[in-house]
C-alpha positions in Angstrom: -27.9 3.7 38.9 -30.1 6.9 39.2 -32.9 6.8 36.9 -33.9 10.9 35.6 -36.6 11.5 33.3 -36.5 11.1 30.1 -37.3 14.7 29.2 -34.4 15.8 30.9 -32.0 14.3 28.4 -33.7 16.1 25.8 -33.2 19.3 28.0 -29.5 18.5 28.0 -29.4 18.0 24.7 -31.3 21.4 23.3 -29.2 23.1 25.9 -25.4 21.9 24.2 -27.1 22.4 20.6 -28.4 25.6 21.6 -24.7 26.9 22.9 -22.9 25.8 19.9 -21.6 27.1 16.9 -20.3 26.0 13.5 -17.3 27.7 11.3 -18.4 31.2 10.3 -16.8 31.0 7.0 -19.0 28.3 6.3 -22.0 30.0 7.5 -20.8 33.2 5.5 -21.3 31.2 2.6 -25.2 30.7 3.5 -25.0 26.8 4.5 -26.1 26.0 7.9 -25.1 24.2 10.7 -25.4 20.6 10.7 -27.4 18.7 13.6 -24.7 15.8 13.4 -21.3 15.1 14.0 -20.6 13.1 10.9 -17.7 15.2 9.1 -17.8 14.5 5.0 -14.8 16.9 3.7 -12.8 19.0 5.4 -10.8 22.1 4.1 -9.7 25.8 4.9 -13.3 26.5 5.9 -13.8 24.3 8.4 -15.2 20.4 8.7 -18.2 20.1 6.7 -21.4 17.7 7.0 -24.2 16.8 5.1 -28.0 16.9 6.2 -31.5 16.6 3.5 -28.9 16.4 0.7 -26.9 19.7 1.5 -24.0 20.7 3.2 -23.6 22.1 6.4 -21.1 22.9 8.7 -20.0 20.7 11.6 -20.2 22.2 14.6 -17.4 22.9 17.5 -19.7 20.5 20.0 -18.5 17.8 17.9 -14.7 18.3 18.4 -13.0 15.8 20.5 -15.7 13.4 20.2 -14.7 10.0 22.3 -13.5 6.8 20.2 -13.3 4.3 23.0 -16.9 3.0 22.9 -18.0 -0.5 22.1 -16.6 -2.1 19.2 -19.8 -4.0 18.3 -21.4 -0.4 18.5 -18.6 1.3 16.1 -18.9 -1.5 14.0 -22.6 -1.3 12.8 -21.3 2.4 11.8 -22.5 4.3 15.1 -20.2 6.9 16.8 -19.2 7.0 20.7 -21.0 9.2 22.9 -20.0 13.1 24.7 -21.9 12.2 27.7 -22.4 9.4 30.2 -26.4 8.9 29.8 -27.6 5.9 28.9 -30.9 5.4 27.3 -31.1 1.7 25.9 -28.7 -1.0 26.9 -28.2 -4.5 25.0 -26.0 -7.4 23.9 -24.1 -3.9 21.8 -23.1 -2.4 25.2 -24.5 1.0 26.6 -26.2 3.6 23.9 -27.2 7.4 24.3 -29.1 9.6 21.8 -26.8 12.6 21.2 -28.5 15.4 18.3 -31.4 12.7 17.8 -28.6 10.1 16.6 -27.9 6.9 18.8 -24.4 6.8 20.3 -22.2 4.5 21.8 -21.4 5.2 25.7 -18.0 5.9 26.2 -16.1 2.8 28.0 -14.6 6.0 30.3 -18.3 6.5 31.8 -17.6 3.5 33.7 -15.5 5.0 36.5 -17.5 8.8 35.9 -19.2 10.1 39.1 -22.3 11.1 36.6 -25.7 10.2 36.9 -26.4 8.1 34.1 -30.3 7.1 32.6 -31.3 3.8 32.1 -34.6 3.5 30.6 -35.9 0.1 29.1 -38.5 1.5 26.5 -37.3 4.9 25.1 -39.8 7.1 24.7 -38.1 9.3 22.2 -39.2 9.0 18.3 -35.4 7.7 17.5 -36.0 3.9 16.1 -34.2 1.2 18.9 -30.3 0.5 16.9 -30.7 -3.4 15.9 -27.5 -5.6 15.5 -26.6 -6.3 12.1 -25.9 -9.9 13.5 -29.6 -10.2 13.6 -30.4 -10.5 9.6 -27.5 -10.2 7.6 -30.0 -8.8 4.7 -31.1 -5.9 7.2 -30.2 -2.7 6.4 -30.8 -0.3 9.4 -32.0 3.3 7.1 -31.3 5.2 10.8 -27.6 4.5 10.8 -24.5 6.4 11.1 -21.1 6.0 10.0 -18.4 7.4 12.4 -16.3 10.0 11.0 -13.1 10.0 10.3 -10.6 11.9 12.0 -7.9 13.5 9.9 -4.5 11.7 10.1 -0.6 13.0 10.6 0.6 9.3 10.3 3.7 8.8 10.2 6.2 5.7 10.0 8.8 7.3 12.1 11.5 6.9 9.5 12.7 7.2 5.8 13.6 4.7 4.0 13.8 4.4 0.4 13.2 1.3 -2.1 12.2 -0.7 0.8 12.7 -4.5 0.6 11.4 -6.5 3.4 12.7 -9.5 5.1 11.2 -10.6 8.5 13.2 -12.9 11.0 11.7 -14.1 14.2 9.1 -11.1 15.4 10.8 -8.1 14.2 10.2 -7.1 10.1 14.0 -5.3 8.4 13.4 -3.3 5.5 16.5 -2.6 3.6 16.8 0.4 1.5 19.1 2.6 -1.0 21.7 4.9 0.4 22.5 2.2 3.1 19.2 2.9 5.1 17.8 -0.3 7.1 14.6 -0.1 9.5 12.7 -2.8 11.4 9.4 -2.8 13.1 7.5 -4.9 15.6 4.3 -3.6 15.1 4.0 -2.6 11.6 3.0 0.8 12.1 6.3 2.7 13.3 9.8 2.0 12.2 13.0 2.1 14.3 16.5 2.9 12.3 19.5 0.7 12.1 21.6 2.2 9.6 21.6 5.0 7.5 24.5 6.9 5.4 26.5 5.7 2.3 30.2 5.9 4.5 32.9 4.0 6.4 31.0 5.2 9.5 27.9 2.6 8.3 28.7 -0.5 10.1 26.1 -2.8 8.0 29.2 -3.8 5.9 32.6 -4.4 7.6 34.9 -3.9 3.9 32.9 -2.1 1.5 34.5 1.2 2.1 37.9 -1.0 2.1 41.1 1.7 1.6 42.7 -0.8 -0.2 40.3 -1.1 -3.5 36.8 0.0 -2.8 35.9 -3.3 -5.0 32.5 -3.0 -5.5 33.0 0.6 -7.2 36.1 -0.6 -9.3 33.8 -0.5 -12.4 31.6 2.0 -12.2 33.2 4.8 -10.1 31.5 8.0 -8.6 28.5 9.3 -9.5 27.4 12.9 -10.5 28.1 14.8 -7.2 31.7 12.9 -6.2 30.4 10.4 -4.0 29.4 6.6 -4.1 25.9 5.3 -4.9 25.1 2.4 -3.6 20.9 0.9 -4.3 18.0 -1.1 -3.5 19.3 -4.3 -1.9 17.3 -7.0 -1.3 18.2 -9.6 1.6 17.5 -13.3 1.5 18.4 -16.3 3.9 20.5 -19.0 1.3 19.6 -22.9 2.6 22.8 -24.2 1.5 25.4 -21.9 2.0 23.2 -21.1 5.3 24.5 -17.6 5.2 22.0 -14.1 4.7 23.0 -12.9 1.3 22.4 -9.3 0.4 22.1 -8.6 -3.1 23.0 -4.6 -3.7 23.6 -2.3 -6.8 26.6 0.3 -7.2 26.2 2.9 -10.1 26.8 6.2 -11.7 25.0 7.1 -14.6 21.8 5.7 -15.6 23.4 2.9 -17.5 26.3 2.0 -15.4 26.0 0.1 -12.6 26.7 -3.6 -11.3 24.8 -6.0 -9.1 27.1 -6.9 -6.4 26.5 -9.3 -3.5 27.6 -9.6 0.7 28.0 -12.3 3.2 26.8 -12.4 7.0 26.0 -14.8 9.6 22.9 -12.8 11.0 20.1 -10.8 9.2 21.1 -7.5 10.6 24.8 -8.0 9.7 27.5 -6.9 9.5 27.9 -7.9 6.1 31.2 -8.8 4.1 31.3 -7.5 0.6 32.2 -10.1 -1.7 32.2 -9.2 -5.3 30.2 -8.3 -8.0 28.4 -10.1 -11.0 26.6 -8.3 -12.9 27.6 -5.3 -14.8 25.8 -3.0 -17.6 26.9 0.5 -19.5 30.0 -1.2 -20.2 32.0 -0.4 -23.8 35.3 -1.3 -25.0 37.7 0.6 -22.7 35.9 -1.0 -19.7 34.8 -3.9 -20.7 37.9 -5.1 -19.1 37.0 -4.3 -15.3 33.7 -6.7 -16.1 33.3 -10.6 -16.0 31.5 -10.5 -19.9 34.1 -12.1 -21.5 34.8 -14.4 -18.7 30.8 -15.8 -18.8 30.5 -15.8 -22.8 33.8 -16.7 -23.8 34.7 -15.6 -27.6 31.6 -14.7 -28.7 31.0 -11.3 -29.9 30.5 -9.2 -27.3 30.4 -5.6 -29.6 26.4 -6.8 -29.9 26.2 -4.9 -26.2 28.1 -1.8 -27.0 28.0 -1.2 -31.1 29.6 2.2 -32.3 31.1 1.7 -28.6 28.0 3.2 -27.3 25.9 0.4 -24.4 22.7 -1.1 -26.5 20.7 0.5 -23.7 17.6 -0.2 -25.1 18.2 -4.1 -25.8 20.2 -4.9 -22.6 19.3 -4.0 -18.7 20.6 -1.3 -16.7 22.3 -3.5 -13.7 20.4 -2.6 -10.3 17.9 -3.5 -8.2 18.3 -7.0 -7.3 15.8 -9.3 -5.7 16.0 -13.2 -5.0 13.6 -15.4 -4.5 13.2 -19.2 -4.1 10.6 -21.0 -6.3 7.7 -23.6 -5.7 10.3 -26.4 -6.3 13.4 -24.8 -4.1 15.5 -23.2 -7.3 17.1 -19.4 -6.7 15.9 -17.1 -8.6 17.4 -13.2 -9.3 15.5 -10.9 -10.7 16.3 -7.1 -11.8 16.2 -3.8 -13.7 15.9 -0.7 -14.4 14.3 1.6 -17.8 16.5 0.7 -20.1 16.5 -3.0 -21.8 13.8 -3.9 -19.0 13.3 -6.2 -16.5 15.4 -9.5 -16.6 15.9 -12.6 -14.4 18.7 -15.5 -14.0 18.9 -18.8 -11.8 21.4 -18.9 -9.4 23.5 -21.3 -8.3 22.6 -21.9 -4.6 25.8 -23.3 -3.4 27.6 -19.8 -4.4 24.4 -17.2 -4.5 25.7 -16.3 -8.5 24.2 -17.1 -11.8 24.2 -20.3 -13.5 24.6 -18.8 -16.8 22.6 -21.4 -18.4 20.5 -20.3 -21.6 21.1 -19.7 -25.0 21.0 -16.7 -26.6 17.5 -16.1 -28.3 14.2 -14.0 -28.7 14.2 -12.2 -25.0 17.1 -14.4 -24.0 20.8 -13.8 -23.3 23.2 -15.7 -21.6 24.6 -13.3 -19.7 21.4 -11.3 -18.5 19.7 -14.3 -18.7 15.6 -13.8 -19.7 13.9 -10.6 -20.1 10.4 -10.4 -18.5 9.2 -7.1 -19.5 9.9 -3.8 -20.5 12.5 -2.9 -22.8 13.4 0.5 -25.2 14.2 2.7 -22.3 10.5 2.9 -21.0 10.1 3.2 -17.5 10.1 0.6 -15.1 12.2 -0.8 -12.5 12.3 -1.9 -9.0 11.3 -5.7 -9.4 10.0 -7.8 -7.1 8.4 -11.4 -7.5 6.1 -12.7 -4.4 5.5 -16.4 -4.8 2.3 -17.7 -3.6 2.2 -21.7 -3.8 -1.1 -21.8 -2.2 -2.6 -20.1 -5.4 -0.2 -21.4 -7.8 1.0 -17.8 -9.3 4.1 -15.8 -9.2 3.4 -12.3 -8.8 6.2 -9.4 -10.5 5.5 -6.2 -9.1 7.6 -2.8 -11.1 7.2 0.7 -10.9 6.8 3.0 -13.6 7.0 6.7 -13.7 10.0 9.0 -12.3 10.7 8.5 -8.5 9.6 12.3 -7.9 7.0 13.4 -6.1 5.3 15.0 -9.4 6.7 12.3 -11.9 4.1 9.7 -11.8 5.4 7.4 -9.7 3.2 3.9 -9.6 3.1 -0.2 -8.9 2.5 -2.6 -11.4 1.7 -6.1 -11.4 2.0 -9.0 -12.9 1.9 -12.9 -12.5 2.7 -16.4 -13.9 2.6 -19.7 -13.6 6.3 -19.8 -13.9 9.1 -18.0 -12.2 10.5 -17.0 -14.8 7.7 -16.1 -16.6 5.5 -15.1 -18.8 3.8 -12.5 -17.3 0.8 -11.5 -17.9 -1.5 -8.7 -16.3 -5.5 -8.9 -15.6 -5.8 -8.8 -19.5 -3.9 -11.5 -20.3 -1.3 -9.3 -21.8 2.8 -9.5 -21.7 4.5 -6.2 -22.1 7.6 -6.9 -24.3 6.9 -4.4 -26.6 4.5 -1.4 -26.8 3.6 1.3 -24.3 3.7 0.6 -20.8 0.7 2.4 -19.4 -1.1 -0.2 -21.6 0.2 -3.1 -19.7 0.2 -4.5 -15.8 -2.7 -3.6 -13.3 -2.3 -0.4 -11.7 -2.0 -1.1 -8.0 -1.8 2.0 -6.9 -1.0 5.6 -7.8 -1.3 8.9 -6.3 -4.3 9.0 -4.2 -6.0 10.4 -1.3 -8.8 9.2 1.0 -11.0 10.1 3.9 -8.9 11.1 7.0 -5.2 11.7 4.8 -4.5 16.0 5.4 -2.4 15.0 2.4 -2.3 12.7 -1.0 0.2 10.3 -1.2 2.6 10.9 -3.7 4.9 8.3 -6.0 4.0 5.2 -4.3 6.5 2.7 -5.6 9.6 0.5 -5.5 7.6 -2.5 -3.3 7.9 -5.5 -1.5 6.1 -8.0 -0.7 5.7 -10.6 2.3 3.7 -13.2 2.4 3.6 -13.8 6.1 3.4 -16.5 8.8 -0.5 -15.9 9.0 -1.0 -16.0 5.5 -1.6 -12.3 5.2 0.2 -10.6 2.1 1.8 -7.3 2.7 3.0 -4.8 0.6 5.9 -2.3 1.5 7.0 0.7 -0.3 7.9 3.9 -0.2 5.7 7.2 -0.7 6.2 10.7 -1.2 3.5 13.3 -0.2 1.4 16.5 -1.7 3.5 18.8 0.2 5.7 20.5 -2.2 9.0 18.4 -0.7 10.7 14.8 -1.6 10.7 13.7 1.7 9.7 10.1 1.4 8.5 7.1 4.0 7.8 3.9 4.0 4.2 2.3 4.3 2.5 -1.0 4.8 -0.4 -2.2 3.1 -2.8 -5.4 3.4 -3.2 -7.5 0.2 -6.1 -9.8 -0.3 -7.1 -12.0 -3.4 -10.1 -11.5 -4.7 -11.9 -14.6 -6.9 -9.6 -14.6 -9.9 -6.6 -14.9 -7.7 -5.2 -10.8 -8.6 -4.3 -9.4 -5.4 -6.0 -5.9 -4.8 -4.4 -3.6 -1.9 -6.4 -2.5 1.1 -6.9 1.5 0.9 -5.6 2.2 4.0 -2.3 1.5 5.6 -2.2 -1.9 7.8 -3.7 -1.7 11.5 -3.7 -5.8 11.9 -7.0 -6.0 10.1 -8.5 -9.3 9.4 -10.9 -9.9 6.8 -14.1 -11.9 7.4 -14.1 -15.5 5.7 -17.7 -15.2 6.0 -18.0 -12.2 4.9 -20.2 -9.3 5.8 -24.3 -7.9 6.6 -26.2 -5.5 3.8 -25.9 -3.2 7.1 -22.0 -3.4 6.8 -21.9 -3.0 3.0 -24.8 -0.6 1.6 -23.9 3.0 2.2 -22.5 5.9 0.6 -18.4 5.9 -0.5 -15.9 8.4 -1.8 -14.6 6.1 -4.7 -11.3 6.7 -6.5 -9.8 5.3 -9.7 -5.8 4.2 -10.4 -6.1 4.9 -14.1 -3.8 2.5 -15.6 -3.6 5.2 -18.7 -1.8 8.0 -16.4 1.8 7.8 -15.7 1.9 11.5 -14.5 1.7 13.7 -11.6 -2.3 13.9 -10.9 -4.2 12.4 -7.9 -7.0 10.3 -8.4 -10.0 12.1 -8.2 -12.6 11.5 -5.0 -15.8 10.8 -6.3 -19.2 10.2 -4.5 -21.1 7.1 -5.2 -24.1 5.3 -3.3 -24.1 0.9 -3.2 -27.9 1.0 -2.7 -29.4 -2.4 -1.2 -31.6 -2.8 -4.7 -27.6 -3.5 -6.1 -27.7 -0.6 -7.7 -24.7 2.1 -7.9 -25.8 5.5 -8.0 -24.3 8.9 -7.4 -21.2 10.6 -9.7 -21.3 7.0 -11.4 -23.8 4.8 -11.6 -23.6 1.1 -12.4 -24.6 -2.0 -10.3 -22.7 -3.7 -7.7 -23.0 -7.3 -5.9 -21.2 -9.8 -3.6 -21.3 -13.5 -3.3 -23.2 -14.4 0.1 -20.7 -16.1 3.1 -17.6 -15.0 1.5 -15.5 -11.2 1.4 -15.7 -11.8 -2.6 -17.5 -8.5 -4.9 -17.8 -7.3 -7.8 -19.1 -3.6 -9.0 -19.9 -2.6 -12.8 -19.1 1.0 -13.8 -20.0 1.7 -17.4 -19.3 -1.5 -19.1 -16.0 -2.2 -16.8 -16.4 -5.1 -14.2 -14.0 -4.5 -11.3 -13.3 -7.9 -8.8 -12.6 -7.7 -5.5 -13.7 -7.7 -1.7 -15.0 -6.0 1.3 -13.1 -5.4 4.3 -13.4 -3.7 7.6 -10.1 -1.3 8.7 -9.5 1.4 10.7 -8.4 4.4 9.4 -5.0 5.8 9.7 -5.9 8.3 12.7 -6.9 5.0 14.4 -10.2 7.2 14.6 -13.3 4.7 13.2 -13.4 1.3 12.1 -14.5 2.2 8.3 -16.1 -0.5 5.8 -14.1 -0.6 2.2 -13.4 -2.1 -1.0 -10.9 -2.3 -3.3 -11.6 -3.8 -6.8 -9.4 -4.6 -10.6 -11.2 -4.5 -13.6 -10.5 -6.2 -16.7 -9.0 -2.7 -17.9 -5.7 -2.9 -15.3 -7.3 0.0 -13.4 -7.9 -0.7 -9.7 -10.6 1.1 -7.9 -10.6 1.4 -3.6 -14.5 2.7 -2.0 -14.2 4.0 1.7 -17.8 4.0 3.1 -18.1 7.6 5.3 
């Protein structure tokens, strides 16, 4: 390689500082231009920086900086390179000074014609970058976190109420209005089937001429057509047949949990009857199976003054099954109304078992409620078994669907399928207001890198997969004014306590460090956001700046302490008198951009708080 002097880099340097420029309509508001590239906030001004403790505006040298240089480099929180000079080289890769910060050489230098400088002793005043491999206690004062760049991500496809099942590499979610998806990658979706119609070949009789069966009881909806909801797929060991669970309905008490046969995950399915019904009264009471499961007891308890007891009893729809720690079949489901309910099912026919008395929470045709009740909100069950940890975890939604209506996950767990369960404080919700019970998993929110919030994140999944990586799945909505909706994938991880606390940003096929990470990795500054568990509305969780200082302290728009156990991913950080649990881990952001560090916390309130480090 040609070896130039020194001085001559800091020529070049002056020279592309000298010929550039920052917004004017940030410098019209008397800030200056920043000497970095490390973009803070961004909004109708321009990309904005901060330098001394100030802002400043980014300027347009700093657009299309390169991503593709080491990893190791990106990792200890440097950014890639513009040019092809090297000034220091070690076990890190290839490093340049760029506007007095160190740099990462860009991987595409390797096969560039340009003369590149190697010197072994730098002879500028910016301190030599040192590996955070070297002392994990180290924290380097010089470094810099890559920016983010702001994301457009999309899934590719809408899908709502997404329920996952994954068979051999490819992941299915099934969704309402007879929409089904699969990815290979878990980042971008391919359709399989979409429209409530005869024209919809996931079922081969459902739209049958001769009875349309599985709307027999509950009819059209609202606007004259069919609604058919939130199916859940499972594979049955003994009748060795995929079994879809679905919901038909038309009002927001009638409905019926209906079920479908096929021989392959992907279908087609054959509709085979329906089970469960709610919103019934004594002229249709006849097209249910009530009297059929109870026999001659009294069945005006569910409609008195001929009106459903929707506040006792369930509204019939969205289904999901589940096998237990000991092989049993489980069906649980929902909606508002009388709350969330579950039954055993037989596994040699897929249906209940019918097998309880009728009691406190307990009926013997809706089988055992679980939570909710009075016509509060929540819905969209789903329980994720976890043997390795011993818990059952219930995840609901609560809110309105809309993008404005305070759309939100809940969780739960238990030692038993069917229950209790309990939330982070130890409380069941079988009575009282719901905000006041399960941990807020997530809300609306946005984060470094998102152009916009997300909006009603709810109706989940979950999948523990073959690595032993949870996953959530649900659907979102977004700050844009529209219900257009999509579906998104999120890593789960549990933190000491066993609650599991999502990643911030959607999954890139992260991996979180057994061992944990360095001071160099952790200690920084964050925007920090909390999921109230007190707001059910339409706000979005406020970005806050906050500092984890390497004296453990937490300073900033909050201030508090903050700690993590040594060898492990494990932490904890105190705001006010609220200890929030949880761990650190290393993702890229959803631009794909930088490899950010984060955490994401619950505190013994049932709020969860997420920390991006920028």
């Amino acid at each position: 390689m040609k070896v130039k002097n020194i001085s001559l880099v800091c020529l070049a340097l002056f020279v592309k500082r000298a010929f550039t420029d920052c917004s004017a309509n940030i410098k019209k508001q008397g800030y200056s231009c920043c000497s970095s590239c490390i973009i803070y906030f961004t909004d109708n001004d321009g990309k904005w920086g901060v330098e001394n403790g100030k802002w400043c505006g980014i300027q347009e040298y700093c657009e299309n900086i390169p991503t593709d240089c080491s990893s190791t480099i990106k990792s200890q929180g440097y950014a890639c390179c513009r040019s092809c000079d090297i000034i220091y080289s070690d076990e890190s890769g290839d490093w340049g000074i760029e506007n007095s910060y160190w740099c990462g050489i860009s991987n595409s230098c390797k096969n560039s014609q340009q003369s590149n400088i190697v010197v072994t002793q730098p002879t500028t005043n910016t301190s030599q970058p040192i590996s955070n491999a070297a002392n994990d206690d180290y924290v380097d004062s010089n470094r810099k976190v890559q920016s983010v760049v702001a994301s457009k991500y999309s899934s590719g496809v809408s899908v709502h109420d997404p329920s996952v099942v994954k068979y051999g590499n490819k992941y299915y979610i099934f969704g309402s209005h007879m929409d089904t998806a699969y990815t290979t990658d878990l980042w971008k979706f391919t359709k399989l089937y979409t429209g409530v119609n005869d024209n919809n070949k996931m079922f081969t009789n459902l739209f049958s001429k001769s009875n349309y069966g599985a709307f027999n009881f509950v009819g059209k909806n609202s606007d004259g057509g069919y609604s058919v909801w939130a199916p859940d797929i499972i594979y049955n060991n003994r009748m060795k047949k995929w079994v879809q669970y679905f919901c038909t309905s038309s009002t927001y008490i009638k409905s019926s949990i209906c079920y479908a046969l096929a021989d392959n995950v992907e279908g087609p399915y054959t509709y085979k009857n329906c089970f469960i019904f709610s919103g019934m009264d004594s002229k249709t009471v006849g097209k249910t199976n009530l009297k059929a499961v109870i026999g001659y007891e009294d069945m005006n308890r569910y409609y008195p003054n001929n009106k459903y007891n929707n506040r006792v009893y369930p509204n019939a729809i969205d289904p999901n099954a589940f096998y237990d720690f000991k092989g049993k079949l489980w069906l649980v489901y929902g909606s508002w109304s009388g709350g969330i309910y579950i039954l055993e099912l037989d596994e040699s026919t897929g249906l209940p078992k019918h097998n309880i008395s009728n009691g406190n929470n307990t009926d013997r045709y809706y089988g055992k409620k679980l939570a909710g009740g009075n016509h509060q909100s929540i819905e969209g069950p789903f329980i994720l078994p976890h043997k390795a940890v011993g818990y059952y975890y219930l995840f609901v939604s609560y809110g309105s669907l809309t993008s404005n209506g305070g759309y939100q996950i809940r969780m739960f767990r238990s030692k038993n399928p069917d229950g209790p369960y309990t939330d982070v404080a130890g409380k069941e919700f079988m009575s009282g207001n719901n905000s006041s019970f399960g941990v807020k998993v997530m809300g609306n929110y946005n984060i470094p890198g998102r152009e916009q919030a997300y909006m009603a994140p709810g109706h989940n999944s979950a999948l523990l997969d073959d690595d032993g990586k949870v996953l959530i799945f649900y659907h979102t909505r977004f700050n844009d004014g529209q219900e257009y909706h999509e579906p998104r994938i999120h890593q789960m991880f549990l933190n000491k306590e066993g609650w599991l606390c999502a990643a911030p940003y959607a999954y890139t096929g992260e991996t979180i460090s057994e061992t944990g990470y360095s001071m160099n990795d952790m200690v920084g500054t964050y925007k920090f956001l909390f999921h109230f568990h007190n707001k059910i509305n339409g706000d979005i969780s406020n970005l806050y700046t906050i500092n984890l200082n390497k004296d453990f302290t937490v300073t900033g728009r909050y201030s508090g302490n903050w700690s993590y156990d040594k060898g492990t991913h494990f932490m904890t950080i105190r705001i006010g008198n609220i200890i929030y649990s949880g761990v650190f881990i290393r993702q890229l952001d959803e631009a794909k951009s930088a490899t950010v560090t984060a955490f994401t916390a619950i505190g013994g309130n049932n709020d969860s708080v997420w920390g991006v480090r920028f």
